[in-house]
C-alpha positions in Angstrom: 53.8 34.3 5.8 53.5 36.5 2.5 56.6 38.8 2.7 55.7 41.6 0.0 53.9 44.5 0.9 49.8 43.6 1.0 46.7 46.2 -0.1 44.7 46.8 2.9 40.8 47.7 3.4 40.5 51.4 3.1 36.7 51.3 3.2 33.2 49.2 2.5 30.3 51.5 0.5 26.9 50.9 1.3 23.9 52.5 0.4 21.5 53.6 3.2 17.7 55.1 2.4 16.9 55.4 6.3 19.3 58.5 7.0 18.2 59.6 10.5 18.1 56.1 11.3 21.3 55.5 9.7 23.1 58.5 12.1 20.8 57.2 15.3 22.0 53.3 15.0 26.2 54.2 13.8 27.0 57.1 15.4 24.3 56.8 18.6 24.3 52.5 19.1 27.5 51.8 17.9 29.4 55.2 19.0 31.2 55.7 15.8 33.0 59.0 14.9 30.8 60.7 11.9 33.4 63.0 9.3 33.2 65.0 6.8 31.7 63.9 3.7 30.5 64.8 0.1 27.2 65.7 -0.4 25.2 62.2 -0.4 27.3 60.7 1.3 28.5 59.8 5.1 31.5 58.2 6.7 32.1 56.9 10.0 35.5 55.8 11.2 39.3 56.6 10.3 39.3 59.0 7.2 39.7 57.5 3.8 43.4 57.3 3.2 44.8 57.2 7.2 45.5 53.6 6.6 42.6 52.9 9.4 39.3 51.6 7.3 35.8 53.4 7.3 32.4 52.8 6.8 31.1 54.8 3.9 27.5 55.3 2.7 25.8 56.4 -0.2 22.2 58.1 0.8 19.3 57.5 -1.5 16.2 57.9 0.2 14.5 56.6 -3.0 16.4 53.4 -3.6 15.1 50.4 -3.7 15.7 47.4 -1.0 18.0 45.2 -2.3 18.7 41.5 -1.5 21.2 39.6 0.0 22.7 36.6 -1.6 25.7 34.9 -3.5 28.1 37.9 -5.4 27.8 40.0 -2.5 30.0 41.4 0.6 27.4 40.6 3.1 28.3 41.2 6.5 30.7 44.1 8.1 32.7 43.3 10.5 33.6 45.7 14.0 35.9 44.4 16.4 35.2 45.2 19.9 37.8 44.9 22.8 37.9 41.3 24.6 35.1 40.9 27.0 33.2 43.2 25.7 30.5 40.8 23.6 28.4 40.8 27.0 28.5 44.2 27.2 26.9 44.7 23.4 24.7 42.2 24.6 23.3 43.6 26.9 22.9 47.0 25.3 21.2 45.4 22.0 18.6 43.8 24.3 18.2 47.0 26.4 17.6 49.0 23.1 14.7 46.3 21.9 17.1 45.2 19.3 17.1 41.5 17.7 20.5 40.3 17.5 21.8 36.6 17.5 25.2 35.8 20.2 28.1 34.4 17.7 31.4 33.0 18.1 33.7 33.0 14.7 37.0 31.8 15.0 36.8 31.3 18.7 36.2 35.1 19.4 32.7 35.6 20.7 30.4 38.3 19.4 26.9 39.0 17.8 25.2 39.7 14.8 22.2 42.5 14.3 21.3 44.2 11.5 21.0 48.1 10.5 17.9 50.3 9.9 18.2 48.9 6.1 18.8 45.3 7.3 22.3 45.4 6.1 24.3 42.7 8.5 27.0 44.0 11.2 29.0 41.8 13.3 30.6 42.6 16.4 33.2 40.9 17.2 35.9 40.6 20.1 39.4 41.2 19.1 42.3 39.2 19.9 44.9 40.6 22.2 42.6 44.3 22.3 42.0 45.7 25.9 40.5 49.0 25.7 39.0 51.1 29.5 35.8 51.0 28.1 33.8 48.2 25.5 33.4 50.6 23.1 33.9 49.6 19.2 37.3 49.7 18.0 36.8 50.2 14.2 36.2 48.3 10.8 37.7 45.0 10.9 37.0 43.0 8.0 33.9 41.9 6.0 32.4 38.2 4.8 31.9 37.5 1.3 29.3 35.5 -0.3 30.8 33.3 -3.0 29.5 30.4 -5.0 33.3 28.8 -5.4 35.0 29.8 -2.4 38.4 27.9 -3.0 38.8 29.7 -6.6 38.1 33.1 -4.8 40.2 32.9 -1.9 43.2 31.3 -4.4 42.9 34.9 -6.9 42.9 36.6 -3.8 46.0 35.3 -2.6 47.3 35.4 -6.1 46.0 38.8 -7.2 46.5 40.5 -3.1 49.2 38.4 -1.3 45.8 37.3 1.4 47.5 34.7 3.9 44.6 32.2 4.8 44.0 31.8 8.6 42.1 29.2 8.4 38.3 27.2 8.4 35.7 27.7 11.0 31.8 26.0 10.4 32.5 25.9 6.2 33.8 29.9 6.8 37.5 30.6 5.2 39.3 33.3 6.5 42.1 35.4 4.7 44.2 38.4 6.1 44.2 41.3 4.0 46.8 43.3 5.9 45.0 44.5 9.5 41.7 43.6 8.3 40.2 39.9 7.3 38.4 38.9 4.6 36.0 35.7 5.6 34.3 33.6 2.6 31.1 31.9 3.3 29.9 28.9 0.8 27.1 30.7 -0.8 26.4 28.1 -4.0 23.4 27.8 -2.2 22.0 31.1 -1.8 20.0 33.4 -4.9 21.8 35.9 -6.6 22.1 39.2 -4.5 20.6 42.5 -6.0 22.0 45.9 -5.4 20.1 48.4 -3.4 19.5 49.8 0.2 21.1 47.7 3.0 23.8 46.2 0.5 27.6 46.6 -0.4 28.3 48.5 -3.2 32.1 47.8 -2.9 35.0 47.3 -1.0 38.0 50.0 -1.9 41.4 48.5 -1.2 44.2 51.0 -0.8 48.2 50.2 -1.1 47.4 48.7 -4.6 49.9 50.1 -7.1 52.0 47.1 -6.8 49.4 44.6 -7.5 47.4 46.5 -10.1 49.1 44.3 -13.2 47.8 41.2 -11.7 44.3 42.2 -10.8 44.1 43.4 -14.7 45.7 40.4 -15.6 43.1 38.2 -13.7 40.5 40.0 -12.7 37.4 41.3 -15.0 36.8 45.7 -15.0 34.2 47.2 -14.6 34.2 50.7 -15.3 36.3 52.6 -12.6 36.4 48.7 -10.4 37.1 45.1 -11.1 35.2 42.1 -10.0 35.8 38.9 -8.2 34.2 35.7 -10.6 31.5 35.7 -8.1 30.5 39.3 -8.3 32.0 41.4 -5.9 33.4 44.6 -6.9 36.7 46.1 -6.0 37.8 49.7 -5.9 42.4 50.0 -5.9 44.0 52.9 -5.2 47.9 53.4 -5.0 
């Protein structure tokens, strides 16, 4: 195991156009805790900064769809306590919702998508009891990435991100509590920013890593970027 300290995910930004729609499926389906937040923006979760990470959206009512493809961080990740995927289930097909039953990494789970379309899996935790099923928190995130050995080795290089291993062609990395999961997306078109997509992911406990993420990472105004196009926020 990697023994210096590792970044961890302090929060993925979204943008979301459906904002009643937004508050009705996070914090009505999904029971998360809304916080306070800028104007134009919205956060559910552990505040930015608690070490916990949130979900964080930018509302544009007027932006346009965007698409999902390669050079993107395509699916969020929730864990939910184990035994609870029957539960979510059952409440996605009470609520008319189309969702598909997944099992990633031999945790069961399923995938749905948001009022934008922007993909949410719920997944069962390891080792997490809990009273009640509800949602536990953010938990990680899959990226989209057209050379998925080259990304995962810069973000052990550049982050310290222990690989836990391969399920169906999917590589997963540990980035401190939360996981990164890399799916083989040389097939897929290029994504396109807009409602229902990832703007970023912000890391935070950075400060020690910043020289080598300048040193082989590209910036991009306040971010840097993965080679296949994700972008990166660091904070100390």
């Amino acid at each position: 195991m990697n023994a210096r300290p590792l970044p961890r995910l302090d929060h993925i930004a979204a943008c979301a156009g459906r904002q009643e729609a937004n508050l009705a499926f996070y914090g009505g389906f999904l029971g998360l805790d809304l916080l306070p937040a800028a104007e134009g923006w919205r956060l559910y979760g552990a505040p930015p900064g608690s070490g916990r990470p949130c979900l964080a959206f930018r509302l544009d009512a007027e932006a346009p769809s965007g698409r999902h493809g390669a050079g993107q961080a395509e699916e969020v990740c929730l864990a939910i306590p184990e035994g609870a995927a029957g539960h979510w289930r059952e409440r996605a097909a009470a609520g008319g919702r189309v969702f598909c039953p997944t099992e990633r990494f031999g945790r069961p789970g399923l995938r749905l998508r948001d009022p934008d379309g922007m993909l949410i899996l719920l997944a069962e935790r390891a080792g997490a009891t809990a009273p009640t099923a509800d949602v536990l928190g953010l938990c990680g995130t899959t990226l989209w990435v057209r050379d998925q050995p080259r990304e995962a080795a810069l973000l052990a290089d550049v982050f310290g991100c222990d690989e836990e291993g391969i399920d169906g062609g999917i590589r997963r990395l540990r980035l401190g509590d939360a996981h990164l999961d890399l799916q083989d997306a040389r097939e897929f078109p290029e994504g396109r920013p807009g409602r229902g997509v990832v703007e970023h992911l912000a890391l935070g406990g950075c400060q020690a890593v910043r020289a080598a993420a300048d040193r082989l990472l590209a910036r991009e105004g306040a971010g840097w970027l993965l080679p296949g196009g994700v972008r990166l926020r660091l904070s100390p």
